[in-house]
Steps between C-alpha positions, in 0.01 A plus 500: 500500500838694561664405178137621292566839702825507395398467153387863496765664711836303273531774265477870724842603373453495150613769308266633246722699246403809470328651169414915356567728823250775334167297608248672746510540852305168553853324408656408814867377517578311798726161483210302278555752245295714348133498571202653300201503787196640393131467661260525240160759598269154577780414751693204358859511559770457240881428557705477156881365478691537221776194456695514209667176591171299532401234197190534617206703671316453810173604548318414819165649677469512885156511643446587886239184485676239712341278748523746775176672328318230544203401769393277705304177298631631197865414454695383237295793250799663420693190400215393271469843335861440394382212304204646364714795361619284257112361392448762259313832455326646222725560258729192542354134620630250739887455487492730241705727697814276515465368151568862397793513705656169367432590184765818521746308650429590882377336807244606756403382871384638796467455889330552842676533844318668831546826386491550118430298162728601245491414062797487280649486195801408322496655164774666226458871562334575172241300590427637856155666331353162531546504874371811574144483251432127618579618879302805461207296381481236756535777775134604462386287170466134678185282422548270772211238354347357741543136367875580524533638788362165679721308278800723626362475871536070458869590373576672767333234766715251353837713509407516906438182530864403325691744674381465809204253610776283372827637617544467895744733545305745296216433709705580856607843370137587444396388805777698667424845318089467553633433865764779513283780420195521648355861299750573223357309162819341511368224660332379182719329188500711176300169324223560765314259718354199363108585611579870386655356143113293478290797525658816321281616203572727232342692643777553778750433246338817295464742825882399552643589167294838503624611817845415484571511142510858393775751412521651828581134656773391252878544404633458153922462471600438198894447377774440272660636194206751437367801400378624789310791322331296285340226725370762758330638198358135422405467884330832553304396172346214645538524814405819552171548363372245815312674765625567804386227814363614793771591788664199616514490925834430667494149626580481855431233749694486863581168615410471821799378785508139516463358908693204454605211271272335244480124354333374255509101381462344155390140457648428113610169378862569456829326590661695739390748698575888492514820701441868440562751773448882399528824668330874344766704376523831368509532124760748264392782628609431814884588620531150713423271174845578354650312837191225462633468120829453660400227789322316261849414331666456789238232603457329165782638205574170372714204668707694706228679689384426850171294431679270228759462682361434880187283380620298195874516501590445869132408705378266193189586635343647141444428134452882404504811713526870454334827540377798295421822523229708265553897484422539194126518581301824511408395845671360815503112429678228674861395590500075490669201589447153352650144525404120401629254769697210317324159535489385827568828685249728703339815322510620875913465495513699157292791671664530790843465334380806279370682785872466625658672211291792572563524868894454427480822302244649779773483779812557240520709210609304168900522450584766208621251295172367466301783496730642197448173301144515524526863396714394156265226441186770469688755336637193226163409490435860378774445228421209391229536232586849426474480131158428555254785317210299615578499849626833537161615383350272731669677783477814399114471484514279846656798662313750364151322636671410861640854547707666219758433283708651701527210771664313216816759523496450894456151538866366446603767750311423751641121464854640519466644785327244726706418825496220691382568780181643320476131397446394828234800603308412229513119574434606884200772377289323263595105523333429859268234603182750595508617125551115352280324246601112492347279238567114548411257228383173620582233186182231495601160289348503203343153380404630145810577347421329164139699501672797527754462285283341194290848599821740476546305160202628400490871565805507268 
């Protein structure tokens, strides 16, 4: 989970070269570059980079339509939309959409998380005007048959039941955030509840895409050697002549305090065992998540940190451990630990011994050594996949939805200047037993191994 995080934060210092100075006061410089942001009169946002350096464009479409908009007994709808955006509208049939796209040389994807589903493609930049008519179309033109729609829904069903039904470990982690949060619609997987995934319409499906998918509700960034003139011309042509949605409400839903630890046990055939201990954490916005960030590598930055080392290197106690740490949410999430015992040994040994590593940092703040290594690890992290235009996109827009670009340009800073011994108030603050979610999984032997693997055959 760390490491997919990390995926949209690797390429903040990017430099995007600059391009003509004499551009409108909507052109912001700041250390991405230059910036064309425009809002368009029905509301939709539009951020425009000009790359001179990039073989190809980006295009990508952010819609505030994650699973956090969801209800109760109907989860999992904004997941399935996502597949039904790609099952045609009126102008353009089923898969039509991404035929076009591989035709002209591009690709095209999307995805859901908790708080947004996002669309992209990868296209030359003289062909960008495909993106924005086809996108433009399927933002208010869907059919959404009804035939296909309960195909989709079986899809989908089966996707759950392959990720998780059959993945234990998968299985612990949702048991652990339905447990965790008791209000928040955190609690719930993006792919929805099985009972919920058996009853949505499309009907709900429909109600759902009219409500979340309008102008007002999206954000377009678009980048690469272009001319930036020229596709907000194409955008406000067909994007702009779609009406306006009604007002979207702020989303806002207060945890309430947690009275003591919670467990929750899975019963999975599996071979070994596993744990899952998580604590609620503040998010980004937050000043303490830099030093959470920080304690996360301390705890598990590779072989040299203190879980590798103490419970597989020295103790022999575990098969895998670690922890991780999501900020990059637009709400407070979790701060987790997690270990497999090796065969033969206790789960109860590899929970304690994790336990341990916190407590060590809870009564002594991590040496500055340490803290500094796990500070060059994040900030090489950023580094790393800097040549990235997709990604940088990606974060840009990620930003932009949690709070502003601008945390992009104060997020490395806020890294530098962790100290230890804000390590260890943030390890005594929010990693304590009353605020604990522990999920244990229970392995039971499995006497139809061949069944299920003449099955697993099957589905592919």
């Amino acid at each position: 989970m760390k490491k997919y995080l990390l995926l949209f934060l690797l390429t903040a210092m990017i430099i995007f070269p600059g391009y003509a100075r004499g551009m409108d006061k909507d052109v912001q410089e700041n250390e991405a570059g230059y910036i064309h942001e425009e809002v368009l009169p029905n509301g939709l946002k539009v951020l425009a980079v000009k790359d001179p350096n990039a073989p190809l464009a980006v295009f990508q479409i952010w819609y505030n339509a994650g699973s956090v908009f969801e209800q109760v007994g109907k989860t999992g709808l904004s997941h399935l939309l996502e597949h039904m955006m790609f099952k045609g509208t009126k102008k353009h049939g089923p898969g039509e959409f991404s035929k076009i796209i591989k035709r002209a040389g591009g690709v095209d994807n999307a995805g859901t998380t908790k708080d947004f589903t996002f669309y992209y493609q990868k296209l030359a930049p003289d062909r960008l005007h495909l993106s924005i008519k086809l996108e433009a179309d399927r933002m208010r033109n869907l059919i959404m048959d009804p035939d296909e729609t309960l195909s989709e829904r079986d899809v989908v069903m089966e996707e759950r039941r392959m990720r998780y039904e059959d993945d234990p470990q998968n299985l612990v982690y949702e048991e652990v955030m339905a447990a965790a949060f008791k209000s928040h619609p955190y609690r719930w997987p993006v792919i929805g509840w099985m009972p919920d995934l058996k009853t949505i319409t499309r009907d709900n499906l429909w109600k759902y895409y009219r409500a979340r998918y309008i102008p007002n509700n999206a954000l377009i960034v678009v980048a690469g050697n272009i001319d930036v003139e020229a596709i907000m011309k194409k955008i406000k042509k067909e994007f702009g002549p779609i009406p306006k949605g009604p007002e979207i409400e702020l989303f806002k839903v207060d945890e309430p305090l947690q009275r003591g630890e919670r467990r929750v046990y899975v019963e999975k055939e599996a071979e070994l065992p596993y744990v899952m201990c998580a604590y609620k954490t503040p998010n980004v916005l937050h000043e303490d998540s830099y030093a959470l960030d920080v304690l996360a590598g301390v705890l598990s930055g590779g072989k040299s940190s203190r879980i590798y080392r103490s419970l597989i290197d020295e103790q022999r106690i575990a098969l895998s451990a670690g922890a991780g740490y999501s900020s990059f949410n637009k709400y407070p999430n979790l701060f987790y630990l997690y270990g497999t015992p090796l065969p033969g040994k206790n789960i109860e040994d590899v929970e304690n011994a994790l336990y341990a590593e916190i407590e060590k940092i809870q009564r002594e703040a991590p040496s500055e050594r340490e803290v500094q290594k796990a500070k060059n690890q994040i900030e090489a992290d950023f580094i790393m996949n800097q040549d990235s235009l997709f990604y940088r996109v990606m974060l840009m827009a990620q930003f932009e939805i949690i709070g502003g670009r601008d945390l992009k340009e104060t997020y490395l800073e806020g890294i530098r200047n962790v100290t230890s011994e804000e390590v260890r108030q943030v390890a005594e603050k929010y990693l304590v037993k009353d605020q604990r979610t522990v999920g244990t999984l229970i392995p039971l032997k499995n006497n139809n191994d061949k069944a299920q693997i003449s099955n697993h055959d099957k589905v592919h």
